[in-house]
N, C-alpha and C positions, 0 to 999 in steps of 0.2 A: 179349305180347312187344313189341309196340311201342308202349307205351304210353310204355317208358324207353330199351330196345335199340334201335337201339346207342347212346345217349347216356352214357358211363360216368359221365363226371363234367362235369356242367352248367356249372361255372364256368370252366374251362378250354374248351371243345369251340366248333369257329366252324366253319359251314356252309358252303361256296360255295354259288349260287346262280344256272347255268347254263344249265339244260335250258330251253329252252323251253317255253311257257305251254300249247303244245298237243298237250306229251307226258306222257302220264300221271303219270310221274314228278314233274314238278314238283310234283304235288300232295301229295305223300308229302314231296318237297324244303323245301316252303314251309310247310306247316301241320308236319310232323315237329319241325322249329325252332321254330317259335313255340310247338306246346303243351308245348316243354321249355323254352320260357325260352334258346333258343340264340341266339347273334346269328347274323345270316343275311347272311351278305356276296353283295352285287349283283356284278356286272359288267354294267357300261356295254355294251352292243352299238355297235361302231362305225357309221359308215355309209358307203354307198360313194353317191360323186360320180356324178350321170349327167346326159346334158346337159340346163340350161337348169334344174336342182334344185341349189342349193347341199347340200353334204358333212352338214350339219347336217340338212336336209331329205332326202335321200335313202333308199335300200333298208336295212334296217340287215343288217347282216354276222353271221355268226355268229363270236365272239369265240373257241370253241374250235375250229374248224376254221381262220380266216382269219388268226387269230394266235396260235400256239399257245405262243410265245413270253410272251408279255403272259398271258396266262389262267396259265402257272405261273411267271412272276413275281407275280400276286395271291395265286396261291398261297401264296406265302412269304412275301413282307412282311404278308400279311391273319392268316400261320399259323393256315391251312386246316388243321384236323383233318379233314374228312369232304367229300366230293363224289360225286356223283352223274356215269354217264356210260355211254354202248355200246360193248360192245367195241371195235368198230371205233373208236373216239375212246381208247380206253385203247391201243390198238397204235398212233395217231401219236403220244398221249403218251411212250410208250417212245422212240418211234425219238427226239421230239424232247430229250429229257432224253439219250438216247447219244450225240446228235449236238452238244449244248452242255456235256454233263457240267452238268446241273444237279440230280442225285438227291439231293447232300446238301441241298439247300435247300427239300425235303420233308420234314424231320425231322421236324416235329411233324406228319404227317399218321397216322392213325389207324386209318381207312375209307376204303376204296373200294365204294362201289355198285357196280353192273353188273348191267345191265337192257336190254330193248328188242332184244338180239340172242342167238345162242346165244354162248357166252362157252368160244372154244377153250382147249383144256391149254396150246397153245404159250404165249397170253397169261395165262394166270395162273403158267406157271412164270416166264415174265421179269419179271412185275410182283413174285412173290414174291422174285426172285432181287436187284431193284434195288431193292425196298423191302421187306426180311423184317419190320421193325415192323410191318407195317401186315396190318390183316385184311381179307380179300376178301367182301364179300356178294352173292352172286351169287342176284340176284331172276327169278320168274319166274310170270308170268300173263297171260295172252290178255285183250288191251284190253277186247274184246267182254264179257268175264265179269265181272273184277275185275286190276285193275293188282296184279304182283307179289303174289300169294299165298304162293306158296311161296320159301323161302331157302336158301341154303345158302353157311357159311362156309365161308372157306380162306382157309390161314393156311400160310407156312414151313414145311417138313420140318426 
């Protein structure tokens, strides 16, 4: 199954590229893209200023938590088919897409992962409800064993 799924169609399909390096996922994130031949869009991690560290040297931020703003603005101008993410980051995505009315400019997005937490009905019925294109995969496997074993889609009623 994953050897293609979910990559429908190779020429079209662009990755975000998120998670950090020490969540299992990325590993699935980062080699998933490349042995499909996908392009794999980075996001810069900002950094935060602390004294006597210039902005450029400093802590780096996490770019979906600290600007959630900026990560689906890449969204859109990179037209992001597929990203990776935990609930809990999928429900301030919602609030922030309610809060700015930016859902149309997800249109070409595809996939949603969803991994790393249990992934409540509340969040998959408003993700369904503000992006019915889009299919849900909801991943699931204890670090300890094997990341994300098991799947399961959801998709619009």
């Amino acid at each position: 199954m994953w050897t293609a799924y979910p990559f429908a169609d190779n020429n079209s399909e662009r990755v975000l590229r998120a998670t950090k390096l020490s969540f299992v996922d990325s590993v699935w994130e980062i080699l998933g893209a490349f042995l499909q031949r996908v392009p794999l869009v980075h996001i810069q991690q900002p950094r935060r200023h602390q004294d006597g560290i210039s902005a450029d040297q400093g802590i780096a931020k996490s770019v979906v938590l600290d600007d959630r703003a900026r990560y689906l603005e890449v969204m859109r101008t990179e037209r992001i088919t597929r990203f990776t993410a935990v609930p809990s980051v999928l429900a301030m995505l919602l609030l922030q897409t309610r809060e700015t009315d930016r859902q149309e400019k997800l249109t070409g997005l595809r996939y949603i992962l969803s991994s790393g937490e249990a992934l409540s009905l509340r969040v998959v019925q408003e993700l369904t409800t503000a992006l019915p294109d889009v299919t849900i995969l909801n991943l699931y496997g204890s670090t300890e064993m094997s990341g994300d074993v098991t799947c399961m889609e959801l998709n619009a009623p």
